[in-house]
N, CA and C atoms as a LAMMPS dump frame, in Angstrom:
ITEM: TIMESTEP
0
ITEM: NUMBER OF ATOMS
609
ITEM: BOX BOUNDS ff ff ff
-5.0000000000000000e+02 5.0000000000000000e+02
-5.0000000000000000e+02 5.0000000000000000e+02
-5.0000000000000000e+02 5.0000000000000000e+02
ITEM: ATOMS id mol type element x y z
1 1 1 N -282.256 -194.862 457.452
2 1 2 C -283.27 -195.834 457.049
3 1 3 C -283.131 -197.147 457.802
4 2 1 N -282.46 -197.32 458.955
5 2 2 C -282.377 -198.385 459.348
6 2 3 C -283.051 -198.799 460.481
7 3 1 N -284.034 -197.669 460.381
8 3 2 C -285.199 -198.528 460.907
9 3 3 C -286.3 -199.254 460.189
10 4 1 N -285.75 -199.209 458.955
11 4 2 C -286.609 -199.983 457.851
12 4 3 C -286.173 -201.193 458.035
13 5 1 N -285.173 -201.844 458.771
14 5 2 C -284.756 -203.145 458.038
15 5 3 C -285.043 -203.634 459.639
16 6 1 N -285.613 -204.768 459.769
17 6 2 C -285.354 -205.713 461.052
18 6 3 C -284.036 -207.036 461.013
19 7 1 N -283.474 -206.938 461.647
20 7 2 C -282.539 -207.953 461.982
21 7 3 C -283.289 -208.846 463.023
22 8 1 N -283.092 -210.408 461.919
23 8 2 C -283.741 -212.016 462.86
24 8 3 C -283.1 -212.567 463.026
25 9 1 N -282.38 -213.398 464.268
26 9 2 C -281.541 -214.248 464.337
27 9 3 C -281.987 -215.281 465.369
28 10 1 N -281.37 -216.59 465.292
29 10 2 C -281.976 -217.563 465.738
30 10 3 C -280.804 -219.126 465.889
31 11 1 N -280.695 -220.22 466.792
32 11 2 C -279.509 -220.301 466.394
33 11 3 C -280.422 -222.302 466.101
34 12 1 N -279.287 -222.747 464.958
35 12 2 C -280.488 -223.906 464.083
36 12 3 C -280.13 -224.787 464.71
37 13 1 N -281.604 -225.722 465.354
38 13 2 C -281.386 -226.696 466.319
39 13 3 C -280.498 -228.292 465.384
40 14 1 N -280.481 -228.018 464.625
41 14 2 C -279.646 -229.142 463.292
42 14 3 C -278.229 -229.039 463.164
43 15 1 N -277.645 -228.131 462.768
44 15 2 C -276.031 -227.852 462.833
45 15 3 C -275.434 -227.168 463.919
46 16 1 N -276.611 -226.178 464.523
47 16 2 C -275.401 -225.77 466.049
48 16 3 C -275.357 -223.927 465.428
49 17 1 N -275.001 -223.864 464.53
50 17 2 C -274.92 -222.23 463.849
51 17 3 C -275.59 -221.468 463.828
52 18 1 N -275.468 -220.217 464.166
53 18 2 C -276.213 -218.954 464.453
54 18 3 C -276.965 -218.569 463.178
55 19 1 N -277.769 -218.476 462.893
56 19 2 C -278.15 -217.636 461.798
57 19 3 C -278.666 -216.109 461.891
58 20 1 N -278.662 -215.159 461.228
59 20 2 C -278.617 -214.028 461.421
60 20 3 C -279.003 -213.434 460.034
61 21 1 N -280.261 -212.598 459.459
62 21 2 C -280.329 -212.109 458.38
63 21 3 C -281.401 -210.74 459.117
64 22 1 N -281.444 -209.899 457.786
65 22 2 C -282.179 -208.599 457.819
66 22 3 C -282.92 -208.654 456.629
67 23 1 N -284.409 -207.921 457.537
68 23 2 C -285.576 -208.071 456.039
69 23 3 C -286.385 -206.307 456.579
70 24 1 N -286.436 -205.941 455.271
71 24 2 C -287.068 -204.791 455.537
72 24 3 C -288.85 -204.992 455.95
73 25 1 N -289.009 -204.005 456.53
74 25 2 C -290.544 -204.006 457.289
75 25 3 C -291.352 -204.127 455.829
76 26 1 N -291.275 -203.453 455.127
77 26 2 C -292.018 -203.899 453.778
78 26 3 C -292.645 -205.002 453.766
79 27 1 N -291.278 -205.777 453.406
80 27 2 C -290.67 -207.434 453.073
81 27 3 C -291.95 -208.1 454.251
82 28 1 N -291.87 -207.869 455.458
83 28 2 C -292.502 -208.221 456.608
84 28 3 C -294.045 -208.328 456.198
85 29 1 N -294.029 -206.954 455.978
86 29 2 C -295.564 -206.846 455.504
87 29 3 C -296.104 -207.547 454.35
88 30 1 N -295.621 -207.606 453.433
89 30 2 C -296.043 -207.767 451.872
90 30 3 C -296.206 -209.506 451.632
91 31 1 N -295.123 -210.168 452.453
92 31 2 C -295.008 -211.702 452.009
93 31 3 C -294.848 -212.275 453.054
94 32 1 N -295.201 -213.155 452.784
95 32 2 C -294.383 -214.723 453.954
96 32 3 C -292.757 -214.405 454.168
97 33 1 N -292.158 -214.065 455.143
98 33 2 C -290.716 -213.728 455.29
99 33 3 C -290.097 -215.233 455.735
100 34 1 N -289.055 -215.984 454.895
101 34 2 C -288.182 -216.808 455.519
102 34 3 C -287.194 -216.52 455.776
103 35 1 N -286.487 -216.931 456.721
104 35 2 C -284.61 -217.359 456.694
105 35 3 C -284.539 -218.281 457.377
106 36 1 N -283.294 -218.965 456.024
107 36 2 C -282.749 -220.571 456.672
108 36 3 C -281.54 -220.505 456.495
109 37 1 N -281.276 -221.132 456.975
110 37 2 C -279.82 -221.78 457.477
111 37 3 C -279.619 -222.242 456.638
112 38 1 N -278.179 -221.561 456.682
113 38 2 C -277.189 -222.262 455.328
114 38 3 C -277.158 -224.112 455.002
115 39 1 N -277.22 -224.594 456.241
116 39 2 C -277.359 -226.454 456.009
117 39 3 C -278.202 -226.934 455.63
118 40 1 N -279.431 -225.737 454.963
119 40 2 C -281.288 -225.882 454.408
120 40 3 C -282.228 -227.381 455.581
121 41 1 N -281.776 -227.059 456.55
122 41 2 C -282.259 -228.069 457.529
123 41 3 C -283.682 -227.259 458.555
124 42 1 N -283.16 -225.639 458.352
125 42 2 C -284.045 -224.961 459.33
126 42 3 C -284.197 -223.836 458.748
127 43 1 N -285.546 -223.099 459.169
128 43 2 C -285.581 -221.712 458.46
129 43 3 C -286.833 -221.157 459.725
130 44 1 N -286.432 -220.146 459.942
131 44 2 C -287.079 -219.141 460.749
132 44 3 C -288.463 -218.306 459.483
133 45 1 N -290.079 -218.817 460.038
134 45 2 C -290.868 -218.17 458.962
135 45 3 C -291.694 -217.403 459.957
136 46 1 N -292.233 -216.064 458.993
137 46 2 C -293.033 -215.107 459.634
138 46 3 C -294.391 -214.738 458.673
139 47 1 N -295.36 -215.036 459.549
140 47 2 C -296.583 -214.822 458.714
141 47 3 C -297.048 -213.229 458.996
142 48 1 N -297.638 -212.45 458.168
143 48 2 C -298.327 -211.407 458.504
144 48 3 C -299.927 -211.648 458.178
145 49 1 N -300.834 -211.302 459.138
146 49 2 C -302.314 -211.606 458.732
147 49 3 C -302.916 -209.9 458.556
148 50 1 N -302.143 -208.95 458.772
149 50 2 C -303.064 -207.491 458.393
150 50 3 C -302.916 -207.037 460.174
151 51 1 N -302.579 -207.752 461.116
152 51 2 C -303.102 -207.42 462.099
153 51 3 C -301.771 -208.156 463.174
154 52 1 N -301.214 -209.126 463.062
155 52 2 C -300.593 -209.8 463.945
156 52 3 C -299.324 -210.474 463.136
157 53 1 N -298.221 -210.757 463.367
158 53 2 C -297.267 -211.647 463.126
159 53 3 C -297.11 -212.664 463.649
160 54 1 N -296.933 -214.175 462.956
161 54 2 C -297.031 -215.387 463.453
162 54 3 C -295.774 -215.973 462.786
163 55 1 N -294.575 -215.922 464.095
164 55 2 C -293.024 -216.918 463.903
165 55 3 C -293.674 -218.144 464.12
166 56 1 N -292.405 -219.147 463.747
167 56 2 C -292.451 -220.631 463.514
168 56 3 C -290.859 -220.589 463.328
169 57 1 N -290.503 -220.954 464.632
170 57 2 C -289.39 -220.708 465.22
171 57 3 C -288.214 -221.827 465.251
172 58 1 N -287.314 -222.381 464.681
173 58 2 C -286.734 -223.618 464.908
174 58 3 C -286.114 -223.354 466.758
175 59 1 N -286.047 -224.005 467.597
176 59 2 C -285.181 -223.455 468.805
177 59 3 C -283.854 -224.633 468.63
178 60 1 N -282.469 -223.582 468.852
179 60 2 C -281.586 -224.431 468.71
180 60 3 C -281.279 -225.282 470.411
181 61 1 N -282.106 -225.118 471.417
182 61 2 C -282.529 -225.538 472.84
183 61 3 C -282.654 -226.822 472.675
184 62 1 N -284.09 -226.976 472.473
185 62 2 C -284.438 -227.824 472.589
186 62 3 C -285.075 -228.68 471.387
187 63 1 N -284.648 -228.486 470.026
188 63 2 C -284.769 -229.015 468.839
189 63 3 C -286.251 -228.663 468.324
190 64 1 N -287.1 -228.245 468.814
191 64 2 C -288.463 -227.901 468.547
192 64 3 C -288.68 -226.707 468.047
193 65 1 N -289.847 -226.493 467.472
194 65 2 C -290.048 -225.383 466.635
195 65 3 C -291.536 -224.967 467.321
196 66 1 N -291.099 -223.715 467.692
197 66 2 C -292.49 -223.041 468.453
198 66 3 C -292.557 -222.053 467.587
199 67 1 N -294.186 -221.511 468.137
200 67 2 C -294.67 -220.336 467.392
201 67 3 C -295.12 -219.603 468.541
202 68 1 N -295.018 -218.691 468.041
203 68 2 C -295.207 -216.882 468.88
204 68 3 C -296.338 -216.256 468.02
205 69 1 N -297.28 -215.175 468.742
206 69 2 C -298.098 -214.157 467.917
207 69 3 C -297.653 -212.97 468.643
208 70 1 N -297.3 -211.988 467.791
209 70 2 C -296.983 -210.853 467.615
210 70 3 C -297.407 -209.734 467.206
211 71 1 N -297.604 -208.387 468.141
212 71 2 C -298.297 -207.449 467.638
213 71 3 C -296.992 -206.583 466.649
214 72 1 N -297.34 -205.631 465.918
215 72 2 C -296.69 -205.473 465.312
216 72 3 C -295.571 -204.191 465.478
217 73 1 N -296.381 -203.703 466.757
218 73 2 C -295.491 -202.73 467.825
219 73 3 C -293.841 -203.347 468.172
220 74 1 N -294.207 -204.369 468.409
221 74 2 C -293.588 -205.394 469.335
222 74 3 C -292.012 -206.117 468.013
223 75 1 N -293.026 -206.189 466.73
224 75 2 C -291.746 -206.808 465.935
225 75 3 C -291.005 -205.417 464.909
226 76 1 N -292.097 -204.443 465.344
227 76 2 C -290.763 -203.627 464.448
228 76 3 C -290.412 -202.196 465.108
229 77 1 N -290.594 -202.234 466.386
230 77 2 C -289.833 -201.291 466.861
231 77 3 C -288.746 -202.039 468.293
232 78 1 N -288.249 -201.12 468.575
233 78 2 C -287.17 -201.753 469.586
234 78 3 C -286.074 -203.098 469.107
235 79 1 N -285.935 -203.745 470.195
236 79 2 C -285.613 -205.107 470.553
237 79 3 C -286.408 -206.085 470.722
238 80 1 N -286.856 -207.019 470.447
239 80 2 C -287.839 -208.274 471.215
240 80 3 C -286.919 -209.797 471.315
241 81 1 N -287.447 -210.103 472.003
242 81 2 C -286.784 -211.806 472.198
243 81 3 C -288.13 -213.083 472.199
244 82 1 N -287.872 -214.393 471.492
245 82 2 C -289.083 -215.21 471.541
246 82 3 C -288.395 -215.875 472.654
247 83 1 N -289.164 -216.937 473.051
248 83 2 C -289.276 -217.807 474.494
249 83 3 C -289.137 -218.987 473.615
250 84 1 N -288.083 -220.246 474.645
251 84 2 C -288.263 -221.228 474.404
252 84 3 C -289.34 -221.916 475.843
253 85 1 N -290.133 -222.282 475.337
254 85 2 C -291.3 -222.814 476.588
255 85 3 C -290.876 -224.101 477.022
256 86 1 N -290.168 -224.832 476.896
257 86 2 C -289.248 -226.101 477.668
258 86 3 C -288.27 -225.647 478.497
259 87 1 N -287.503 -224.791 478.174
260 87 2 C -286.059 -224.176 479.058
261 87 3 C -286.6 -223.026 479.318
262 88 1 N -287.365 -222.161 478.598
263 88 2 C -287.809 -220.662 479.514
264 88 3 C -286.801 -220.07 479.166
265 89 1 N -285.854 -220.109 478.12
266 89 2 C -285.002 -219.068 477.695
267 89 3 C -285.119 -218.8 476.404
268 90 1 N -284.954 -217.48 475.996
269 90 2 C -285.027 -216.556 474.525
270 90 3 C -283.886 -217.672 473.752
271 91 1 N -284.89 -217.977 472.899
272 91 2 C -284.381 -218.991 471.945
273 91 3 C -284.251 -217.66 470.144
274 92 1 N -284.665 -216.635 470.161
275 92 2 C -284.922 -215.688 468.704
276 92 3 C -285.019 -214.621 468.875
277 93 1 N -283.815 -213.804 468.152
278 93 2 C -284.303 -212.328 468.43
279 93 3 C -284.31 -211.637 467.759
280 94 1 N -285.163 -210.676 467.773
281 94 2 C -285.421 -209.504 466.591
282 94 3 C -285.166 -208.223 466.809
283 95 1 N -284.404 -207.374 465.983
284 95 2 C -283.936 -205.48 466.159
285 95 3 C -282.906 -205.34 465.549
286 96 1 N -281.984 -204.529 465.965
287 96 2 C -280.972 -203.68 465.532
288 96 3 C -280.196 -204.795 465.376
289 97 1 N -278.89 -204.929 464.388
290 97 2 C -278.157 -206.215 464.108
291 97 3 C -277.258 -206.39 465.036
292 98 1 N -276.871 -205.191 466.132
293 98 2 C -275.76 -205.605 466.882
294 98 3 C -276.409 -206.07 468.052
295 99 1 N -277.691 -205.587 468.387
296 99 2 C -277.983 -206.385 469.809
297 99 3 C -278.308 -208.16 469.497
298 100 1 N -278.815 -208.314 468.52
299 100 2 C -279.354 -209.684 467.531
300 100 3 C -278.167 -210.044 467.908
301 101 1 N -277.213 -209.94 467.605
302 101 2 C -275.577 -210.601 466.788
303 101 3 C -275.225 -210.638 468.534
304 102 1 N -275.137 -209.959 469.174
305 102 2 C -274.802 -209.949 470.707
306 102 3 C -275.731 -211.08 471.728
307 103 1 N -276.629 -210.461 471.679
308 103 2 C -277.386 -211.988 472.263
309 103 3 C -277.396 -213.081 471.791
310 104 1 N -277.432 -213.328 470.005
311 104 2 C -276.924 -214.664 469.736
312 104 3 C -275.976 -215.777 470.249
313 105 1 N -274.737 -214.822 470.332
314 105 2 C -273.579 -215.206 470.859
315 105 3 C -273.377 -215.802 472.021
316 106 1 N -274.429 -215.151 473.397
317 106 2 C -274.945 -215.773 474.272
318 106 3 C -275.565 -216.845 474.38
319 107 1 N -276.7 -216.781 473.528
320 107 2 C -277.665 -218.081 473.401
321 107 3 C -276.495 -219.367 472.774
322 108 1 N -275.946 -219.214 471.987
323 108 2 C -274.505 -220.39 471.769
324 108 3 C -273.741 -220.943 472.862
325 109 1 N -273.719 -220.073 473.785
326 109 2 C -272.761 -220.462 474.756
327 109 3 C -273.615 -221.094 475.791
328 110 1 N -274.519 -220.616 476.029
329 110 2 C -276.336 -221.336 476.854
330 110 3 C -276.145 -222.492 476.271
331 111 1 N -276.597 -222.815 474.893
332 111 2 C -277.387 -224.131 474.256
333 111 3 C -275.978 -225.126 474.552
334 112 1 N -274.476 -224.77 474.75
335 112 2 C -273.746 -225.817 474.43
336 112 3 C -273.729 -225.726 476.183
337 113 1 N -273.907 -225.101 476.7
338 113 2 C -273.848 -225.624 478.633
339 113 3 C -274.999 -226.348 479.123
340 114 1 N -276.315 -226.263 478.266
341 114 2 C -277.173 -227.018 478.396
342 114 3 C -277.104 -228.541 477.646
343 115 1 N -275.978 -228.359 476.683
344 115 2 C -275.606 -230.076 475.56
345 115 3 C -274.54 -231.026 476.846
346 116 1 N -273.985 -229.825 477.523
347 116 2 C -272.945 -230.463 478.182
348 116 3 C -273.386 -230.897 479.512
349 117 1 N -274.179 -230.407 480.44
350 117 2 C -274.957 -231.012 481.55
351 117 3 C -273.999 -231.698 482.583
352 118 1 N -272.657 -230.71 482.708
353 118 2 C -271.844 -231.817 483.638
354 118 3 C -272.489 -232.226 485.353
355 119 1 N -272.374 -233.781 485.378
356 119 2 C -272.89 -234.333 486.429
357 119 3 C -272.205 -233.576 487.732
358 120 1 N -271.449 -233.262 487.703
359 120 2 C -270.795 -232.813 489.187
360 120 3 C -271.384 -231.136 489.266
361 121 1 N -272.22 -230.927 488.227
362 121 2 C -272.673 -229.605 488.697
363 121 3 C -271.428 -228.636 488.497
364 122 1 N -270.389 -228.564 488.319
365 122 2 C -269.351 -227.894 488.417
366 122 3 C -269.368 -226.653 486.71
367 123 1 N -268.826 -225.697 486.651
368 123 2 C -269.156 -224.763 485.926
369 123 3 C -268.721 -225.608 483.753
370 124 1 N -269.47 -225.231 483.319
371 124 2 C -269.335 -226.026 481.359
372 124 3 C -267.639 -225.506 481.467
373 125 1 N -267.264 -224.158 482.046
374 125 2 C -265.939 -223.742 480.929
375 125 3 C -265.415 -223.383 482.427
376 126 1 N -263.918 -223.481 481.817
377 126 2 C -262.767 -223.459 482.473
378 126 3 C -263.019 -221.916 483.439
379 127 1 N -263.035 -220.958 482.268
380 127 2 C -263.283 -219.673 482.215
381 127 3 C -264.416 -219.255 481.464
382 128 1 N -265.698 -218.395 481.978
383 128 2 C -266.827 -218.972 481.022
384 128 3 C -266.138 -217.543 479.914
385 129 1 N -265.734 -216.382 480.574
386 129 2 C -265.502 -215.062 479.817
387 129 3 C -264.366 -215.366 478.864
388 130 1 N -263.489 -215.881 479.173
389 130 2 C -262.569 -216.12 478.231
390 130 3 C -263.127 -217.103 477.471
391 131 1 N -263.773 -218.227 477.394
392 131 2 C -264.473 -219.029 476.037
393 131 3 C -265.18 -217.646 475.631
394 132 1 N -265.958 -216.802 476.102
395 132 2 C -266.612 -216.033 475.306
396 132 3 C -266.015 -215.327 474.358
397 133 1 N -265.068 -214.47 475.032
398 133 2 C -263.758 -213.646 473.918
399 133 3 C -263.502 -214.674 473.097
400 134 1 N -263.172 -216.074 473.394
401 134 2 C -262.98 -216.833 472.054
402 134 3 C -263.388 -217.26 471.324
403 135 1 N -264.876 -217.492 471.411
404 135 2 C -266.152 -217.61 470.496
405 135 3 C -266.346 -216.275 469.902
406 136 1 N -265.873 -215.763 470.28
407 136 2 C -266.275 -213.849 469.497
408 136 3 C -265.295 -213.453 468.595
409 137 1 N -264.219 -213.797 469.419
410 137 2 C -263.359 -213.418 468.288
411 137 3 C -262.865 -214.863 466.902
412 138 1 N -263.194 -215.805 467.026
413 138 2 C -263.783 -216.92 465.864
414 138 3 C -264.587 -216.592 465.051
415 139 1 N -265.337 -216.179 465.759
416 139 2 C -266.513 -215.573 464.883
417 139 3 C -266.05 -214.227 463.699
418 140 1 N -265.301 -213.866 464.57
419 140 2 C -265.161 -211.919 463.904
420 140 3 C -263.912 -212.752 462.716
421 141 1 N -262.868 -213.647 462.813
422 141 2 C -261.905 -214.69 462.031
423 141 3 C -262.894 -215.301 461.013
424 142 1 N -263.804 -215.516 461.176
425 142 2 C -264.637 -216.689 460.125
426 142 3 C -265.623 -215.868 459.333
427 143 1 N -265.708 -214.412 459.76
428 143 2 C -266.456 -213.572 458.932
429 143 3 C -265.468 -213.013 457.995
430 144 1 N -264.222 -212.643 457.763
431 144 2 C -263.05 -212.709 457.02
432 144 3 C -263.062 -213.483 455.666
433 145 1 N -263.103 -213.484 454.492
434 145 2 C -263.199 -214.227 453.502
435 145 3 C -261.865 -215.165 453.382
436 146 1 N -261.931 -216.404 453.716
437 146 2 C -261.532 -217.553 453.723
438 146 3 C -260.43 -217.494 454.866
439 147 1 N -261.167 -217.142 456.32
440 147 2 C -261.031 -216.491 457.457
441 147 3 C -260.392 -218.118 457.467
442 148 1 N -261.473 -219.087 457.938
443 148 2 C -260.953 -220.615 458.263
444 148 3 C -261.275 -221.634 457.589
445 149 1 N -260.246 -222.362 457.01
446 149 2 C -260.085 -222.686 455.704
447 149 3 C -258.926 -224.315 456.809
448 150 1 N -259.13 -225.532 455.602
449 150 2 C -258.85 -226.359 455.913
450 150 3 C -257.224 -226.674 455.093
451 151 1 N -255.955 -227.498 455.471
452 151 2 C -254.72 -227.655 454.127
453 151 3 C -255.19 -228.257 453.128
454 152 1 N -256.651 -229.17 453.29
455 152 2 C -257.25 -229.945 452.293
456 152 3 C -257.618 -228.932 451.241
457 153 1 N -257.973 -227.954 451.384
458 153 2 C -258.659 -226.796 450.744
459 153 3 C -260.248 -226.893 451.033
460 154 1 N -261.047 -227.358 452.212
461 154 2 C -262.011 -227.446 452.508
462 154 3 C -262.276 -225.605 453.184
463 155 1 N -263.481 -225.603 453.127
464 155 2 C -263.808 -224.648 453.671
465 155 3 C -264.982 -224.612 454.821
466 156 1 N -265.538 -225.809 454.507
467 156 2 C -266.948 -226.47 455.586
468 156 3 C -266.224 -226.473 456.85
469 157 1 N -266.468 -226.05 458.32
470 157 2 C -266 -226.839 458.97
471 157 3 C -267.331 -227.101 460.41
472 158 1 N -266.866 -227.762 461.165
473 158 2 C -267.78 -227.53 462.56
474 158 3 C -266.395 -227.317 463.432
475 159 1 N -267.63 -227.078 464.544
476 159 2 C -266.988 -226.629 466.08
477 159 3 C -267.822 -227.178 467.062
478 160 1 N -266.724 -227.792 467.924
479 160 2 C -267.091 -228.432 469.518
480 160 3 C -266.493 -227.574 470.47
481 161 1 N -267.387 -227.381 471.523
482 161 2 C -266.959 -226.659 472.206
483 161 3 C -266.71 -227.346 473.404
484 162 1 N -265.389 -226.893 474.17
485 162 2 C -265.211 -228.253 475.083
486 162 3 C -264.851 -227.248 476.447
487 163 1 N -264.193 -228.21 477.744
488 163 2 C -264.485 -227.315 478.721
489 163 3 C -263.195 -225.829 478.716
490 164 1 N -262.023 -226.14 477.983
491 164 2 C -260.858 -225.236 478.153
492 164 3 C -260.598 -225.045 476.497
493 165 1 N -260.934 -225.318 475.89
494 165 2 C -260.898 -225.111 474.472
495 165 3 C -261.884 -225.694 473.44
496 166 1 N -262.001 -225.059 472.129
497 166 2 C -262.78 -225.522 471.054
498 166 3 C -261.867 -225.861 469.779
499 167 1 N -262.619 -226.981 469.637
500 167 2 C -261.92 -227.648 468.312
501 167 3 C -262.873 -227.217 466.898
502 168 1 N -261.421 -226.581 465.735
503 168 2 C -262.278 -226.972 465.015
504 168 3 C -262.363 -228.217 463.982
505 169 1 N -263.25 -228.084 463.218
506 169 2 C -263.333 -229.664 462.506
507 169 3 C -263.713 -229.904 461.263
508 170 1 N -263.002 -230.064 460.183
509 170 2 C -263.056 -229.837 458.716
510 170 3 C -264.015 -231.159 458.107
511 171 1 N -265.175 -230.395 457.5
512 171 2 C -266.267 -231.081 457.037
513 171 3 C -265.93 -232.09 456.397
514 172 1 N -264.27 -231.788 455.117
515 172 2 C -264.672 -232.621 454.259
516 172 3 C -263.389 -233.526 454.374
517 173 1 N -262.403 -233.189 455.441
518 173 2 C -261.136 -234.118 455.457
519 173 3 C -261.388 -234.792 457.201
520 174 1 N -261.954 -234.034 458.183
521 174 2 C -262.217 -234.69 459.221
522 174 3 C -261.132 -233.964 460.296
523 175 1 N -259.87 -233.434 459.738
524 175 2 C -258.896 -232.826 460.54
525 175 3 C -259.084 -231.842 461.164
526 176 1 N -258.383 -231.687 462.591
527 176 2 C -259.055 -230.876 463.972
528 176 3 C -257.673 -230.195 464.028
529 177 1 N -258.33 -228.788 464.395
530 177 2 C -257.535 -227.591 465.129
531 177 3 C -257.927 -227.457 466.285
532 178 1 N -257.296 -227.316 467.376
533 178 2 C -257.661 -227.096 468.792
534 178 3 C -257.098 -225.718 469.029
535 179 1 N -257.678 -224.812 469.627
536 179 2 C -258.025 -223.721 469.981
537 179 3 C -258.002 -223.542 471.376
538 180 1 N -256.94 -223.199 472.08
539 180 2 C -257.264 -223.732 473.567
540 180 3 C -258.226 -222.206 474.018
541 181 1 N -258.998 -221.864 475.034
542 181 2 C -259.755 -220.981 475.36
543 181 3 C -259.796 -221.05 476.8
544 182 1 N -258.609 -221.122 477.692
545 182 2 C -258.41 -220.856 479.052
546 182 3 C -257.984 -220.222 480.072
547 183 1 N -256.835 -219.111 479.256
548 183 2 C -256.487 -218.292 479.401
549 183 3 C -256.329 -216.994 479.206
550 184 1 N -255.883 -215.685 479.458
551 184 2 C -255.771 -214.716 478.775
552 184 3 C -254.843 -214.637 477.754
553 185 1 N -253.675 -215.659 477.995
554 185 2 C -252.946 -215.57 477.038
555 185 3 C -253.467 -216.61 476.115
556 186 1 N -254.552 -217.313 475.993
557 186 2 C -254.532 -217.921 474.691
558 186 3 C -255.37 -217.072 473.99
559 187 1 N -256.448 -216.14 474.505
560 187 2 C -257.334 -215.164 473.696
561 187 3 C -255.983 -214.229 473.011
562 188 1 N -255.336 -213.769 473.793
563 188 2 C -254.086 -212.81 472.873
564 188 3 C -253.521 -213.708 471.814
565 189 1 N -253.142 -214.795 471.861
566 189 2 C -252.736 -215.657 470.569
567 189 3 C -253.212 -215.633 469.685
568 190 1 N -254.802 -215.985 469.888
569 190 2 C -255.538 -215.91 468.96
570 190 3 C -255.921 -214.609 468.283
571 191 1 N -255.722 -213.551 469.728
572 191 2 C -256.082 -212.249 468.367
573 191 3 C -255.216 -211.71 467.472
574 192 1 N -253.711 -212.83 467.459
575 192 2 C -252.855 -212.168 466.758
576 192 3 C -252.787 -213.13 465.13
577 193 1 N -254.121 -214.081 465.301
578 193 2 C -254.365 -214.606 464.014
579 193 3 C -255.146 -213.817 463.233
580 194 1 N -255.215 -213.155 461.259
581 194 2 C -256.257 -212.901 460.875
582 194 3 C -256.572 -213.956 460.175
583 195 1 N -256.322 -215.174 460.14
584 195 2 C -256.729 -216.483 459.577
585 195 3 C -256.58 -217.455 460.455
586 196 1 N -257.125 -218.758 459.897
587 196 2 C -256.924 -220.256 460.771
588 196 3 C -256.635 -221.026 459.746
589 197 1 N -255.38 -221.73 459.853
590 197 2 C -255.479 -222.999 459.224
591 197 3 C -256.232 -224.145 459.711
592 198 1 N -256.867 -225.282 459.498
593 198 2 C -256.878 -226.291 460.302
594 198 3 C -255.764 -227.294 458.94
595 199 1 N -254.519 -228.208 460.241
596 199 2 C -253.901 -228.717 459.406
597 199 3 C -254.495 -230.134 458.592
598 200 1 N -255.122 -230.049 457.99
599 200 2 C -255.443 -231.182 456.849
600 200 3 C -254.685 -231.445 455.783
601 201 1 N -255.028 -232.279 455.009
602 201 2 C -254.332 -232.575 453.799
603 201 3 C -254.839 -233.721 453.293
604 202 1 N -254.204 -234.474 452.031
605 202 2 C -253.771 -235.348 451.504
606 202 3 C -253.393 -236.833 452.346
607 203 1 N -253.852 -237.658 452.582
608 203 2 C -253.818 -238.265 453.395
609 203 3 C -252.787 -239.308 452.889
């Protein structure tokens, strides 16, 4: 049955975070379909008129929210990708959850080489493949129930992504874990974590 369900993902031009949910074709058909982002700042909506689908797209690119029309070939079979029309790159994608969840991951690593714009032209990351293994495998750590977790006992956190490592950064105490992401041996370090502390506390 799993071609009943579409997987939407999109990444929110407000906090930086991927969002990623599944709605059955029904769901598609029958109602106004939303998903928002956990920070309720952005939500990906889909209209059905009997005939066409109409997104209203947050792009995490370029902070704007475009709309697409869609035949309905197009949103519930295969793969599809929406366009960001300022950068010309797939800012939303719709299908199977692992290609969604896979190109997301990409578009993250795009939107923060496009935040970073280094003047010398010279490459965003040290190593762009090894930040990737380390954004992936963070990710696969933070899907873990209380995967990354703060000493404060926070659980909010953000992430900067920088040129040889990513920090992370606890919402509610402010304290940073650095993550270096430059080597092969720091991806093996890290895969030998199934948790993260970041050290916070009690000040």
């Amino acid at each position: 049955m799993s071609s009943e369900m579409r997987t939407f993902g999109y990444l929110c031009p407000k906090c930086g975070k991927t969002v990623m949910a599944a709605r059955s074709v029904f769901a598609l058909e029958a109602s106004n379909a939303e998903i928002e982002c956990s920070c309720g700042d952005s939500a990906l909506r889909a209209d059905f008129d009997g005939e066409r689908y109409r997104f209203y797209v947050p792009c995490g690119l370029c902070g704007e929210t475009h709309t697409a029309v869609c035949p309905p070939e197009r949103v519930l079979r295969g793969a599809a990708a929406l366009g960001c029309t300022r950068t010309k790159q797939f800012c939303c994608f719709i299908g199977p959850e692992g290609i969604v969840e896979k190109n997301l991951r990409e578009l993250e690593i795009l939107a923060e080489k496009e935040k970073r714009q280094e003047p010398e032209g010279g490459e965003a990351f040290l190593d762009s493949v090894i930040m990737y293994e380390v954004l992936s495998e963070l990710k696969e750590i933070a899907s873990r129930e209380n995967g990354i977790t703060c000493g404060c006992g926070g659980v909010e956190y953000g992430m900067e992504i920088r040129r040889s490592a990513v920090d992370l950064i606890c919402r509610r105490c402010g304290a940073k874990l650095r993550v270096p992401a430059a080597t092969d041996r720091d991806l093996d370090d890290l895969c030998c974590h199934m948790k993260l502390v970041i050290p916070g506390g009690a000040r």
